[in-house]
N, CA, C and O atoms as CSV, one atom per row, in Angstrom:
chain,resi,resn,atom,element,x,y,z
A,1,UNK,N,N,181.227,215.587,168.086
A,1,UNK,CA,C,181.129,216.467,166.934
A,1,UNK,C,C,182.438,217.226,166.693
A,1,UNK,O,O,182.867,217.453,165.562
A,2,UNK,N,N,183.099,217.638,167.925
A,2,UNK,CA,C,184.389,218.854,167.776
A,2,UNK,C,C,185.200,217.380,166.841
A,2,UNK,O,O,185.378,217.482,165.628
A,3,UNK,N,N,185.547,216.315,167.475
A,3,UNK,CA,C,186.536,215.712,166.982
A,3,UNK,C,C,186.147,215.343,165.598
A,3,UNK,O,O,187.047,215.161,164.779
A,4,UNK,N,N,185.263,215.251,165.348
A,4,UNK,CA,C,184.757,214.577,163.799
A,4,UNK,C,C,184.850,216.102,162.725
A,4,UNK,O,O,185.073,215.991,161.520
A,5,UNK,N,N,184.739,216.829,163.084
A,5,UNK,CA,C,185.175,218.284,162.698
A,5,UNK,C,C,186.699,218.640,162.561
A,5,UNK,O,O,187.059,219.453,161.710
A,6,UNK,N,N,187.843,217.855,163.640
A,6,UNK,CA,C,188.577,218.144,163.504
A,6,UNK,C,C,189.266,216.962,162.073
A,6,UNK,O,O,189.866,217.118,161.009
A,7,UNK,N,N,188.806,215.988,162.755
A,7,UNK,CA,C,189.608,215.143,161.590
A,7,UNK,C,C,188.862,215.640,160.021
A,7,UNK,O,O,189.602,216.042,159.122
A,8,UNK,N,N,187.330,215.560,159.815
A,8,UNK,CA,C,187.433,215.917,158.687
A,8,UNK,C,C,187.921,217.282,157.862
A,8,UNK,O,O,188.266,217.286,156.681
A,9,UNK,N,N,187.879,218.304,158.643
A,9,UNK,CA,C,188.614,219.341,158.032
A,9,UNK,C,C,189.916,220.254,158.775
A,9,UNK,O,O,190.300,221.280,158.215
A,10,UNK,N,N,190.559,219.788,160.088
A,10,UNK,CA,C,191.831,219.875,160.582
A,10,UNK,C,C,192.872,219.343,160.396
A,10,UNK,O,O,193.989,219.835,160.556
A,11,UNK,N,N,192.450,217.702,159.843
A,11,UNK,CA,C,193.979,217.032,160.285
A,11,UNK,C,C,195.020,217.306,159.460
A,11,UNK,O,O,195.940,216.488,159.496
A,12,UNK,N,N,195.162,218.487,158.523
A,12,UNK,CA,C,196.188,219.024,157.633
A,12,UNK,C,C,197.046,220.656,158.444
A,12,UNK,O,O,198.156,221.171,158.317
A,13,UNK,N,N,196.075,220.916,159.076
A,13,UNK,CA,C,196.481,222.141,160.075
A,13,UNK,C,C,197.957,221.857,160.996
A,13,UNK,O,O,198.020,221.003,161.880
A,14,UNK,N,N,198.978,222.652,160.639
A,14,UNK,CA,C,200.489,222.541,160.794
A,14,UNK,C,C,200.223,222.319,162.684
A,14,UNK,O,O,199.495,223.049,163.357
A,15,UNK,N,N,200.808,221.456,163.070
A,15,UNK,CA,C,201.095,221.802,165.008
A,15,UNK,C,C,199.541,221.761,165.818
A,15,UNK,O,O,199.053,222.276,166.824
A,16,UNK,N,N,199.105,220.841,164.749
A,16,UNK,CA,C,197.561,220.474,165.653
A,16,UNK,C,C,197.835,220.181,166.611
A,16,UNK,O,O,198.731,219.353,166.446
A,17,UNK,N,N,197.558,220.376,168.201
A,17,UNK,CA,C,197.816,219.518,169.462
A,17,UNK,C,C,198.842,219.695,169.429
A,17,UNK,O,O,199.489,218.709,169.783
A,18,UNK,N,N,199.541,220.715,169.100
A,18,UNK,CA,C,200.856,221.000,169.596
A,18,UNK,C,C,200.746,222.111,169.639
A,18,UNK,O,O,200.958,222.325,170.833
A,19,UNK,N,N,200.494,223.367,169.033
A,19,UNK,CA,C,200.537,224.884,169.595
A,19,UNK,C,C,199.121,224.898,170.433
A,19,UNK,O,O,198.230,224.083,170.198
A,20,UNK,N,N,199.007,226.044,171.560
A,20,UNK,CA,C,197.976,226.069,172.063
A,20,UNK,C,C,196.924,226.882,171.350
A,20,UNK,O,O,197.100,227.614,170.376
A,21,UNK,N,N,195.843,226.641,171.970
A,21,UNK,CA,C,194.521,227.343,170.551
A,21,UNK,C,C,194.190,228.826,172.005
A,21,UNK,O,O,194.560,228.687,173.171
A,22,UNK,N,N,193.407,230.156,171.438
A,22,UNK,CA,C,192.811,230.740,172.140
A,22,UNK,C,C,193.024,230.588,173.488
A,22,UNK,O,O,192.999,229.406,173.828
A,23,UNK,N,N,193.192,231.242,174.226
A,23,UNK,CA,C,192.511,230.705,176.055
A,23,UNK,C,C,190.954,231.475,176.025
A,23,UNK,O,O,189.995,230.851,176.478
A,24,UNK,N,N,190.822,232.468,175.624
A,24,UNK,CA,C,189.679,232.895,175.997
A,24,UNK,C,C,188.315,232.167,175.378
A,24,UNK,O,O,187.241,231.972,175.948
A,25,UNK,N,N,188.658,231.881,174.217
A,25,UNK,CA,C,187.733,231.320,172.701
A,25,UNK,C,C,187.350,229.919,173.794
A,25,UNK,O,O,186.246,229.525,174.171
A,26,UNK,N,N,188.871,229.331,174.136
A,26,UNK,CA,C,188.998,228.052,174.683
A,26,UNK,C,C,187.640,228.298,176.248
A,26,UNK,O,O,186.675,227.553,176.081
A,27,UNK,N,N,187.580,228.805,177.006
A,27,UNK,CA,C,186.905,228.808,177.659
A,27,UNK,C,C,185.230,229.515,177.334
A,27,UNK,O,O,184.307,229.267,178.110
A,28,UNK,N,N,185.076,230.210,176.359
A,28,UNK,CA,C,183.741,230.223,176.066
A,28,UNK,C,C,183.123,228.894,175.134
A,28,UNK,O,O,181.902,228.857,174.983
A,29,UNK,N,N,183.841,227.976,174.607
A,29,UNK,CA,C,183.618,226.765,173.757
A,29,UNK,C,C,183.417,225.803,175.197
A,29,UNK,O,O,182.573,224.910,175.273
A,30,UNK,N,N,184.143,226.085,176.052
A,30,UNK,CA,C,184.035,224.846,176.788
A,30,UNK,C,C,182.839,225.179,177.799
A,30,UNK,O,O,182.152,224.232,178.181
A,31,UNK,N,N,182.608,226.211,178.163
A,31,UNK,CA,C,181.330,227.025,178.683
A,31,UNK,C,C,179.927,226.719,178.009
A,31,UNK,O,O,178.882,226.470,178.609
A,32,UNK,N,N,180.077,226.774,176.945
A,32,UNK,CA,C,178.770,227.127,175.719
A,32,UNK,C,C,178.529,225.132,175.813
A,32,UNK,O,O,177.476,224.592,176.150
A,33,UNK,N,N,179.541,224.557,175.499
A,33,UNK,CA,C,179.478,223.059,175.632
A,33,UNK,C,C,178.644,222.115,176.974
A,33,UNK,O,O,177.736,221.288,177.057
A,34,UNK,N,N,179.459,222.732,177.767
A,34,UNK,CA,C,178.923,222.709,179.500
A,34,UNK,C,C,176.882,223.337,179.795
A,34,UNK,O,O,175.931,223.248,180.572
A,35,UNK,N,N,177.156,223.700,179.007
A,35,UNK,CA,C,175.767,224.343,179.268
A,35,UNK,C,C,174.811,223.541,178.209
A,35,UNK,O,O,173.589,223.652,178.309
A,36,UNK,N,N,175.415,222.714,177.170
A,36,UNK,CA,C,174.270,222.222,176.223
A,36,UNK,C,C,174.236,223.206,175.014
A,36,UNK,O,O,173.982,222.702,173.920
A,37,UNK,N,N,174.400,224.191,175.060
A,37,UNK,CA,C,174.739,225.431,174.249
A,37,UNK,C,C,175.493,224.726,173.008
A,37,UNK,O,O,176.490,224.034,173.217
A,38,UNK,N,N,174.876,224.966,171.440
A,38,UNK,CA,C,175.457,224.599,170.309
A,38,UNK,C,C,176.646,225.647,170.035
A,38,UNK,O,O,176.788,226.830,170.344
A,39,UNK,N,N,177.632,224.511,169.158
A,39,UNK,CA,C,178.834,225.860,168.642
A,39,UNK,C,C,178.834,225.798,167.518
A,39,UNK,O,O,178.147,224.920,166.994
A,40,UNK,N,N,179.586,226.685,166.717
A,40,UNK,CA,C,179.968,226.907,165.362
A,40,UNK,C,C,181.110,226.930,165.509
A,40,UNK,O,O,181.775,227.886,165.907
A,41,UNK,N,N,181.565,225.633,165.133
A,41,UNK,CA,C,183.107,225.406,165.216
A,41,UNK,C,C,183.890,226.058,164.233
A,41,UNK,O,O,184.922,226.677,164.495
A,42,UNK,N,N,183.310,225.897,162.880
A,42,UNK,CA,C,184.116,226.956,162.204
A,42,UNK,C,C,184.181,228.280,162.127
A,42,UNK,O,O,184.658,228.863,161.153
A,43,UNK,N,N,183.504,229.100,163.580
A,43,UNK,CA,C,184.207,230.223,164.002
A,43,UNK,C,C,185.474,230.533,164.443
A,43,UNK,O,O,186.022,231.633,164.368
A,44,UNK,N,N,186.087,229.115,165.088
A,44,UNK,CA,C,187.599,228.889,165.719
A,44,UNK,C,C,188.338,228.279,164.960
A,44,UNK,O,O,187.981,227.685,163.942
A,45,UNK,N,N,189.635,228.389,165.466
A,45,UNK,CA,C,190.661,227.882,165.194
A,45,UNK,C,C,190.585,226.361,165.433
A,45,UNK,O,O,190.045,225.907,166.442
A,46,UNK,N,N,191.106,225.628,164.535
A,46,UNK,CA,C,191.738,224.554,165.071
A,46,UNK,C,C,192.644,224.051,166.280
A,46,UNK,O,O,192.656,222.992,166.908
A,47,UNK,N,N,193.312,225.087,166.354
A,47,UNK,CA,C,194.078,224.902,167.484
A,47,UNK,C,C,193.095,225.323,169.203
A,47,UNK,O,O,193.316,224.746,170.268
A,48,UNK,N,N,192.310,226.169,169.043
A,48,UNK,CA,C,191.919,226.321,169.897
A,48,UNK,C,C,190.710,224.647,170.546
A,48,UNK,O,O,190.468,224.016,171.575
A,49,UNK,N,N,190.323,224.677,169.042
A,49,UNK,CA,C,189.480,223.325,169.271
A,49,UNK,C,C,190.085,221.803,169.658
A,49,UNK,O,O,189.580,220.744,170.030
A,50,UNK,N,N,191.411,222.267,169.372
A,50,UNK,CA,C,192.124,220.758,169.866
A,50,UNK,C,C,192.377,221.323,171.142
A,50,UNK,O,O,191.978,220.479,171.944
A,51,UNK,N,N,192.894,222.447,171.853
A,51,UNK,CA,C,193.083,222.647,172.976
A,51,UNK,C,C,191.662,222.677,174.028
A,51,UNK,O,O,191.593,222.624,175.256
A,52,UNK,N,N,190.361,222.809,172.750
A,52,UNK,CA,C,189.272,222.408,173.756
A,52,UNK,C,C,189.295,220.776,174.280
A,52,UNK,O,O,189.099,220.509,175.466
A,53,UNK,N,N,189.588,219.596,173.137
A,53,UNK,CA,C,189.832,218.353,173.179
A,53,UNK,C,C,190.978,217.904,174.545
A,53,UNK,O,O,191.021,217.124,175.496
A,54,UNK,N,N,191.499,218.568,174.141
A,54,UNK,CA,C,192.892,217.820,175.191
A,54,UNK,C,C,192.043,218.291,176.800
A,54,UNK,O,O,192.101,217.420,177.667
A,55,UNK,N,N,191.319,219.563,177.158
A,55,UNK,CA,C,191.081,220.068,178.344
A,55,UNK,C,C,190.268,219.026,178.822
A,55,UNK,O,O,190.432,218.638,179.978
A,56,UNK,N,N,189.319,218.461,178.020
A,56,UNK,CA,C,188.391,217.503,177.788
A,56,UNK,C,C,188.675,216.517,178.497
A,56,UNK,O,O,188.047,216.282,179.529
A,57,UNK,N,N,189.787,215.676,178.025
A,57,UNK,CA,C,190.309,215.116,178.161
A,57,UNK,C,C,191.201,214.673,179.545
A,57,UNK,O,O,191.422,213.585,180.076
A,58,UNK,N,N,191.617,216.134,179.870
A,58,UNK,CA,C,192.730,216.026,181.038
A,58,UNK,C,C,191.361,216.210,182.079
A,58,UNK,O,O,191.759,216.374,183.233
A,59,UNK,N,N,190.108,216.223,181.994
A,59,UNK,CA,C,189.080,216.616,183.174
A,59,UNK,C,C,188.226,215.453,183.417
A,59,UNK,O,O,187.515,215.324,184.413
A,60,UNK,N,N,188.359,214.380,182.190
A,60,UNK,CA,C,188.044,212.969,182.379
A,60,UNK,C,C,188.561,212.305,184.182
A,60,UNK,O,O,189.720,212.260,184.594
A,61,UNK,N,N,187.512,211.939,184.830
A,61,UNK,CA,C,188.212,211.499,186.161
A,61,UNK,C,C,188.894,209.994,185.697
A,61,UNK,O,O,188.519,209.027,185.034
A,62,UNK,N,N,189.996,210.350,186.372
A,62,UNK,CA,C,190.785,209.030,185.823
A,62,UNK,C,C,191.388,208.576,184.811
A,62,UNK,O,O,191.972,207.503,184.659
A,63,UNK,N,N,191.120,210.014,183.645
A,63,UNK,CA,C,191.345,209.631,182.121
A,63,UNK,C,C,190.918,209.221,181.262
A,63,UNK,O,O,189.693,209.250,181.384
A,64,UNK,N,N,191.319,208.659,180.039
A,64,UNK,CA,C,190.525,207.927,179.006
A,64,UNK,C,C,190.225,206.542,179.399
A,64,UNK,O,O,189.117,206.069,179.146
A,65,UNK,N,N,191.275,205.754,180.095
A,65,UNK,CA,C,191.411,205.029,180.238
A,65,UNK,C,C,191.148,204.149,181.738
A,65,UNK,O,O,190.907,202.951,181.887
A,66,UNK,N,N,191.306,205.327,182.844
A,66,UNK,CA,C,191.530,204.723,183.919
A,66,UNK,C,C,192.746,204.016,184.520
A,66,UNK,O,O,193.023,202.905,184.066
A,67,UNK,N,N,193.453,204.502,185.428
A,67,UNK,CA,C,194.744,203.990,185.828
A,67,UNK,C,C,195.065,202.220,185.805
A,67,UNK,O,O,196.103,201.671,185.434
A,68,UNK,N,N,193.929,201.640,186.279
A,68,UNK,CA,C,194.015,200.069,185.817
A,68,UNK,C,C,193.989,199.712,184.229
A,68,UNK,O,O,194.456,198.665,183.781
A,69,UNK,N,N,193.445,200.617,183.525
A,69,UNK,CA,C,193.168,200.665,182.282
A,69,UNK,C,C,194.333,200.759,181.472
A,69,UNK,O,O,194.545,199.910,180.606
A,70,UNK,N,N,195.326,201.976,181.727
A,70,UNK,CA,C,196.482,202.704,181.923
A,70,UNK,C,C,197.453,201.517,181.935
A,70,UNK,O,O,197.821,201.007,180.877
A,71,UNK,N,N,197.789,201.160,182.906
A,71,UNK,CA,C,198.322,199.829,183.488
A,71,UNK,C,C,198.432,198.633,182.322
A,71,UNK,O,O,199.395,198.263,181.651
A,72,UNK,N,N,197.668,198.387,182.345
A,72,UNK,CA,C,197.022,196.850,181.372
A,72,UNK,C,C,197.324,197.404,179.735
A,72,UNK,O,O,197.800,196.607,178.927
A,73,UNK,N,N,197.050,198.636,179.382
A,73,UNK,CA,C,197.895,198.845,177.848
A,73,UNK,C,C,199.466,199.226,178.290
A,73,UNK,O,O,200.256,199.012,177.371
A,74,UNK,N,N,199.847,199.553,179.059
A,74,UNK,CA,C,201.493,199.772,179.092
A,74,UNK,C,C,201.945,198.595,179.142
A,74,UNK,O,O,202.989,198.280,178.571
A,75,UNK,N,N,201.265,197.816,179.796
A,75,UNK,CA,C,201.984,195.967,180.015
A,75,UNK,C,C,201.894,195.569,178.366
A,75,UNK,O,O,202.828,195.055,177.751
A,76,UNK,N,N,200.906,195.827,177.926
A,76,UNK,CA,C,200.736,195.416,176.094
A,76,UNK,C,C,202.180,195.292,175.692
A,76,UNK,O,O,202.548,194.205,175.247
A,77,UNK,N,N,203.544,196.859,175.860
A,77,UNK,CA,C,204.217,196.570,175.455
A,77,UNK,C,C,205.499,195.463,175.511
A,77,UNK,O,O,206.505,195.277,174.825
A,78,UNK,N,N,204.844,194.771,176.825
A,78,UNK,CA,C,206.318,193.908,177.234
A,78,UNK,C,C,205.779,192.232,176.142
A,78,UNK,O,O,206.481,191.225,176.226
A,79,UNK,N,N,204.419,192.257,175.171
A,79,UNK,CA,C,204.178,190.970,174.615
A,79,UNK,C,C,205.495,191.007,173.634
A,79,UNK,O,O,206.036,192.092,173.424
A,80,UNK,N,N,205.810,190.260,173.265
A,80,UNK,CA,C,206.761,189.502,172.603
A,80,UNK,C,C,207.129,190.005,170.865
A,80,UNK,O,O,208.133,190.341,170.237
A,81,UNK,N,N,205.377,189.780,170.527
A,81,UNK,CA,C,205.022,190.172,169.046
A,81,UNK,C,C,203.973,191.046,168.829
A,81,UNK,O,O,203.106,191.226,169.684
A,82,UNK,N,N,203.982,191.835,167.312
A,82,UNK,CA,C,203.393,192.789,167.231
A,82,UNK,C,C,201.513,192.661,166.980
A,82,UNK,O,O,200.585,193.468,167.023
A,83,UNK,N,N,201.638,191.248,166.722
A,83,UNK,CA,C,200.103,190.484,166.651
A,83,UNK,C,C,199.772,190.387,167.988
A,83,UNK,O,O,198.600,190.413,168.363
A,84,UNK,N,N,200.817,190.266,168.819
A,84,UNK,CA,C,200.076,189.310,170.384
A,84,UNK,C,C,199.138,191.444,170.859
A,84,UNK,O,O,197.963,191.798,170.950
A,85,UNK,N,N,200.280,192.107,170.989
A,85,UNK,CA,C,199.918,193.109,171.322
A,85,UNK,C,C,198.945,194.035,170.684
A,85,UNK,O,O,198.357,194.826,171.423
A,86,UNK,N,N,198.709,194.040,169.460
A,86,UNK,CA,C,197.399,194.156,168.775
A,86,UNK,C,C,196.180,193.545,169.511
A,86,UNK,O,O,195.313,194.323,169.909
A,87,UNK,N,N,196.018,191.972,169.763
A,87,UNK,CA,C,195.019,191.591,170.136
A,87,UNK,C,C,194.881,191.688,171.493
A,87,UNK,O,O,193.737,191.437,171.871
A,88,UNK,N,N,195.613,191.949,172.296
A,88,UNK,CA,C,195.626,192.204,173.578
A,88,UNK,C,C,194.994,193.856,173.505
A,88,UNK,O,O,194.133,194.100,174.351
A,89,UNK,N,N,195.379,195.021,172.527
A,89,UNK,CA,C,195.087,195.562,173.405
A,89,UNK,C,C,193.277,195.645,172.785
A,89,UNK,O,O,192.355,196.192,173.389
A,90,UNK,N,N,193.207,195.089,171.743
A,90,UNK,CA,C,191.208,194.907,171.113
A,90,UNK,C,C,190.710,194.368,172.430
A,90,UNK,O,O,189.784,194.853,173.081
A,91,UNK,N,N,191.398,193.355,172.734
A,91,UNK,CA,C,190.360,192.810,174.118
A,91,UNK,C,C,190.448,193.579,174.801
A,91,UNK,O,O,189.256,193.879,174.734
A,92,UNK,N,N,191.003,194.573,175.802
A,92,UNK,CA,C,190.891,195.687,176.012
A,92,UNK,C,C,190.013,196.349,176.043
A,92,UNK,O,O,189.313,196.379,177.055
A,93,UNK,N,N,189.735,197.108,174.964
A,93,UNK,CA,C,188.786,197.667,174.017
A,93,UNK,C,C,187.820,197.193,174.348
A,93,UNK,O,O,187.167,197.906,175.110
A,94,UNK,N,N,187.197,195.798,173.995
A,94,UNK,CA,C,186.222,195.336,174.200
A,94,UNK,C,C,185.733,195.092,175.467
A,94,UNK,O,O,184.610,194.688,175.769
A,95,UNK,N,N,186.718,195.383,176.227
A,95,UNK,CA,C,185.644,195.809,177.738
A,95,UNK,C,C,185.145,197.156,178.006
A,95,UNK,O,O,184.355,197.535,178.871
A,96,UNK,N,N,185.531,197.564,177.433
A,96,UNK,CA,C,184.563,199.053,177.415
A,96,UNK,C,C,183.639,199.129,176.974
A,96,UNK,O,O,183.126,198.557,176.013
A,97,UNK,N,N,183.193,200.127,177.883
A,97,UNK,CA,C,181.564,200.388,177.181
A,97,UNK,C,C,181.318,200.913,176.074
A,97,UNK,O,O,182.314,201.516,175.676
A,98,UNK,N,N,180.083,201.005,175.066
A,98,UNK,CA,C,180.412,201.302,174.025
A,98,UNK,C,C,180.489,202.605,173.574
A,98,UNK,O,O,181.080,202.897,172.535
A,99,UNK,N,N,179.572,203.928,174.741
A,99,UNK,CA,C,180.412,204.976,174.510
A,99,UNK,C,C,181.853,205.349,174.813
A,99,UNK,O,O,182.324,206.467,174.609
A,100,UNK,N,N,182.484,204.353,175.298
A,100,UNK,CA,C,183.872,204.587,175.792
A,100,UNK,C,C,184.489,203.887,174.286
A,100,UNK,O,O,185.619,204.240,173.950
A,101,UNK,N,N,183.984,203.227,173.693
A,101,UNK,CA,C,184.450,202.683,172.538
A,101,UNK,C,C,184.526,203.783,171.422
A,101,UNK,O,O,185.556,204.125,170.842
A,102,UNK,N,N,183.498,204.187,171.254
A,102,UNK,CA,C,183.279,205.330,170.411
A,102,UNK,C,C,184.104,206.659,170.236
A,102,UNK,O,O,184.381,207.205,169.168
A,103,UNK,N,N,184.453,207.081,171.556
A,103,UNK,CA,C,185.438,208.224,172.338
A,103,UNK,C,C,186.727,207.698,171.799
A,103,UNK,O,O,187.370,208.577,171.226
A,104,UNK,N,N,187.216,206.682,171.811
A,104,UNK,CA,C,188.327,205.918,171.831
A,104,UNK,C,C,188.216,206.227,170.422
A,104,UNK,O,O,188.804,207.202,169.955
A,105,UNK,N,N,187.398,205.351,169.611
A,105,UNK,CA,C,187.941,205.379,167.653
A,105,UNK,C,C,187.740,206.797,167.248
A,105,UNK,O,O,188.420,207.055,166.255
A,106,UNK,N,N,187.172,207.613,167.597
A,106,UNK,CA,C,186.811,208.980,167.660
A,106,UNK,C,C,188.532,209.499,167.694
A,106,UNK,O,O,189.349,209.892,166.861
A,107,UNK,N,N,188.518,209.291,168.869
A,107,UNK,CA,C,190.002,209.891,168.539
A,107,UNK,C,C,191.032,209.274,168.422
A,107,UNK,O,O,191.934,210.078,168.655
A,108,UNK,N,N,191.568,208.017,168.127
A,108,UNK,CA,C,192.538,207.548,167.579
A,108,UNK,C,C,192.312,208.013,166.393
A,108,UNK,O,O,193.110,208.873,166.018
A,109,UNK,N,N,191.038,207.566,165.300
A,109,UNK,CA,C,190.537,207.909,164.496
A,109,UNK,C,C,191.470,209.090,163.529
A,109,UNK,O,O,192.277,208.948,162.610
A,110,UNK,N,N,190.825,210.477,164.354
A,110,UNK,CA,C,191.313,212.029,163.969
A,110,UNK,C,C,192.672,211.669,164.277
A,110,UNK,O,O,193.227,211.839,163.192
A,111,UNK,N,N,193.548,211.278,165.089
A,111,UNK,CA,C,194.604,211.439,165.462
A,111,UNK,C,C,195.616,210.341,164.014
A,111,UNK,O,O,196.788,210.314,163.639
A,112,UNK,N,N,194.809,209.871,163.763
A,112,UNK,CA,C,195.380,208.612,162.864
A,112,UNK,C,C,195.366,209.743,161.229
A,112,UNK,O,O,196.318,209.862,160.458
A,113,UNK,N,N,193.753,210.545,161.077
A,113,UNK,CA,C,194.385,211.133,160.182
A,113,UNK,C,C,195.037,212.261,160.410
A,113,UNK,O,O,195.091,213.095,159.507
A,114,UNK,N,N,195.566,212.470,161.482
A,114,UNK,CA,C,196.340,213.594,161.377
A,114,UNK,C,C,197.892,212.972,160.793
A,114,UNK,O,O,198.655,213.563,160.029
A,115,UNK,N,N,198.081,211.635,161.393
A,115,UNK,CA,C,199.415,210.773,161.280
A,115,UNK,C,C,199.972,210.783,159.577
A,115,UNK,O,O,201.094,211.033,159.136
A,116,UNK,N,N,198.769,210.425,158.898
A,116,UNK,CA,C,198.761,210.266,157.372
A,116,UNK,C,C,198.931,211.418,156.768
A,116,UNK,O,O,199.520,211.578,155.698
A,117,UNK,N,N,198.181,212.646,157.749
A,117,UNK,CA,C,198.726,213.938,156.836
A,117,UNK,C,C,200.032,214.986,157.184
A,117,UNK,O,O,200.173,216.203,157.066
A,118,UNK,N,N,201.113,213.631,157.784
A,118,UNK,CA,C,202.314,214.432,158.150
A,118,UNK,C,C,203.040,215.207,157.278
A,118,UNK,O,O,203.709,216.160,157.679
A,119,UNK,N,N,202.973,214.899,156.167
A,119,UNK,CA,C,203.860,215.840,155.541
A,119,UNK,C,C,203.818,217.102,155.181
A,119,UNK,O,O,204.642,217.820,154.615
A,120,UNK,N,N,202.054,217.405,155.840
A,120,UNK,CA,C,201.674,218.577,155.178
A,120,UNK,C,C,201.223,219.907,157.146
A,120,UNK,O,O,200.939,221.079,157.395
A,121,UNK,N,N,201.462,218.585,157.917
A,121,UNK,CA,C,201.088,219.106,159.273
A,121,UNK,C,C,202.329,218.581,160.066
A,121,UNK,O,O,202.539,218.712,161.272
A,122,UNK,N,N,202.856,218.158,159.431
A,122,UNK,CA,C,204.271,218.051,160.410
A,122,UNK,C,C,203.974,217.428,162.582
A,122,UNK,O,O,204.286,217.934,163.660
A,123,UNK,N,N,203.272,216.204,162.172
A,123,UNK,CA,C,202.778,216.185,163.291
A,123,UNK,C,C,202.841,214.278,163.227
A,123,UNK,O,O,201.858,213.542,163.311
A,124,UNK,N,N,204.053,213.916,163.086
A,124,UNK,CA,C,204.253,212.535,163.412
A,124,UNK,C,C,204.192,211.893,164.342
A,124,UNK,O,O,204.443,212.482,165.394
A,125,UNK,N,N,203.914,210.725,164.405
A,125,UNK,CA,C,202.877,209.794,165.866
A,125,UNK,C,C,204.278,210.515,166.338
A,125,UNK,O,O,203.857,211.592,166.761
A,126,UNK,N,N,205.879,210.533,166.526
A,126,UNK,CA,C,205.990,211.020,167.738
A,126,UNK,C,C,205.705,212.441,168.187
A,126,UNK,O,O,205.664,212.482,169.417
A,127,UNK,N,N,205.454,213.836,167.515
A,127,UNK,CA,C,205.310,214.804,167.783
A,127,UNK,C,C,203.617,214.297,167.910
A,127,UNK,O,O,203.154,215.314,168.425
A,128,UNK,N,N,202.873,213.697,167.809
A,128,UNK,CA,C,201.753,213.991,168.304
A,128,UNK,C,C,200.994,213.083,169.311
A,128,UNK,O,O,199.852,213.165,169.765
A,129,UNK,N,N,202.157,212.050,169.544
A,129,UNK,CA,C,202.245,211.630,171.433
A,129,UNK,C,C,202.666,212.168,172.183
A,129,UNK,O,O,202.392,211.877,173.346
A,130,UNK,N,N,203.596,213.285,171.868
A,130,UNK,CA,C,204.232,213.928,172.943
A,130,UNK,C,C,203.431,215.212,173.207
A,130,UNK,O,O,203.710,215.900,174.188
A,131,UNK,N,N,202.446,215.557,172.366
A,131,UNK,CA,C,201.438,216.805,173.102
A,131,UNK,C,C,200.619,216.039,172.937
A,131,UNK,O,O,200.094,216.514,171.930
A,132,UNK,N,N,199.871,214.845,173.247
A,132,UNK,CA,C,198.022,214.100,173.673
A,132,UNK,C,C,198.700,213.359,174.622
A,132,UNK,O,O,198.118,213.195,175.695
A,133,UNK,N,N,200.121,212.730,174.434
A,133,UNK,CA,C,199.999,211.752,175.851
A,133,UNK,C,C,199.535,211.799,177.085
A,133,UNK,O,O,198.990,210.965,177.807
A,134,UNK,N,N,199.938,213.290,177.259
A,134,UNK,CA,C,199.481,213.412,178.770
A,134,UNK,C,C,197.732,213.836,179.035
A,134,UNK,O,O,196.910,213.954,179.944
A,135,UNK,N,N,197.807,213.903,178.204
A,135,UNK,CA,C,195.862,213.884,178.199
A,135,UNK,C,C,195.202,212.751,178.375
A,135,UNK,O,O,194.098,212.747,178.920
A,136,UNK,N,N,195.933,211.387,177.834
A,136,UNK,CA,C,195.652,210.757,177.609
A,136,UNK,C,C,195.566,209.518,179.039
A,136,UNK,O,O,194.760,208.706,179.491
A,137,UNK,N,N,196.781,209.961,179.294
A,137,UNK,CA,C,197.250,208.763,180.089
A,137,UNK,C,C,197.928,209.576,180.956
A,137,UNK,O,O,199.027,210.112,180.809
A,138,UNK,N,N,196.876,209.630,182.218
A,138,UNK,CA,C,196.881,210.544,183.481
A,138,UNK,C,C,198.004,210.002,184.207
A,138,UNK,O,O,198.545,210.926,184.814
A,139,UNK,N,N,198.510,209.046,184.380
A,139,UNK,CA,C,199.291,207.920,185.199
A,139,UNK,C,C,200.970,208.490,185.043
A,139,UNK,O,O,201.790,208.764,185.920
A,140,UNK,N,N,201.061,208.527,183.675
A,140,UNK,CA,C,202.519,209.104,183.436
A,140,UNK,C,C,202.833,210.168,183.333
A,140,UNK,O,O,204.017,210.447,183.149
């Protein structure tokens, strides 16, 4: 829900996943969450709610991906062409389970429209790999 919240009405918000949101807000959202407890996201910030996402994220054991997981998309980049590595990394994909599938388009997803609304959030795939990468991909 946070992420489908963020993309439909964040991904224009300047330094999404790049400034930090709340700490305190940040730990009663992630509290209230933990407990089953509903939120009203549009009491917070965006930023705090992406900094709930990324915590999320960095508390995943192993990551999004899993270090073998990790592994096997970094090798993606040594294919040759930009088709081979596309379909390499869907098969991928398709070994996951399908809530791991979901998590995955979920947030490429938001993160994709945040990409499209650079000009207005200033948050281009490289400024916005360089604050999710490490959430992302525990390994590096």
């Amino acid at each position: 829900e946070i992420l489908v919240y963020i993309a439909r009405d964040g991904c224009t918000t300047v330094d999404l996943f790049r400034r930090p949101g709340n700490p305190k807000d940040t730990r009663i959202i992630v509290q209230r969450l933990s407990e089953g407890k509903p939120v009203v996201y549009s009491d917070y910030s965006f930023y705090t709610l992406a900094s709930v996402v990324k915590k999320f994220l960095l508390r995943l054991p192993g990551g999004v991906f899993g270090p073998d997981g990790e592994e096997r998309l970094l090798q993606v980049l040594t294919l040759g062409h930009r088709t081979e590595q596309c379909q390499a990394v869907h098969e991928f994909i398709e070994t996951l389970s399908e809530p791991h599938q979901h998590l995955i388009a979920l947030l490429f997803g938001t993160w994709f429209r945040m990409v499209d609304h650079s000009e207005i959030n200033f948050m281009s795939v490289e400024a916005l790999s360089r604050s999710c990468a490490g959430s992302v991909f525990h390994t590096c």
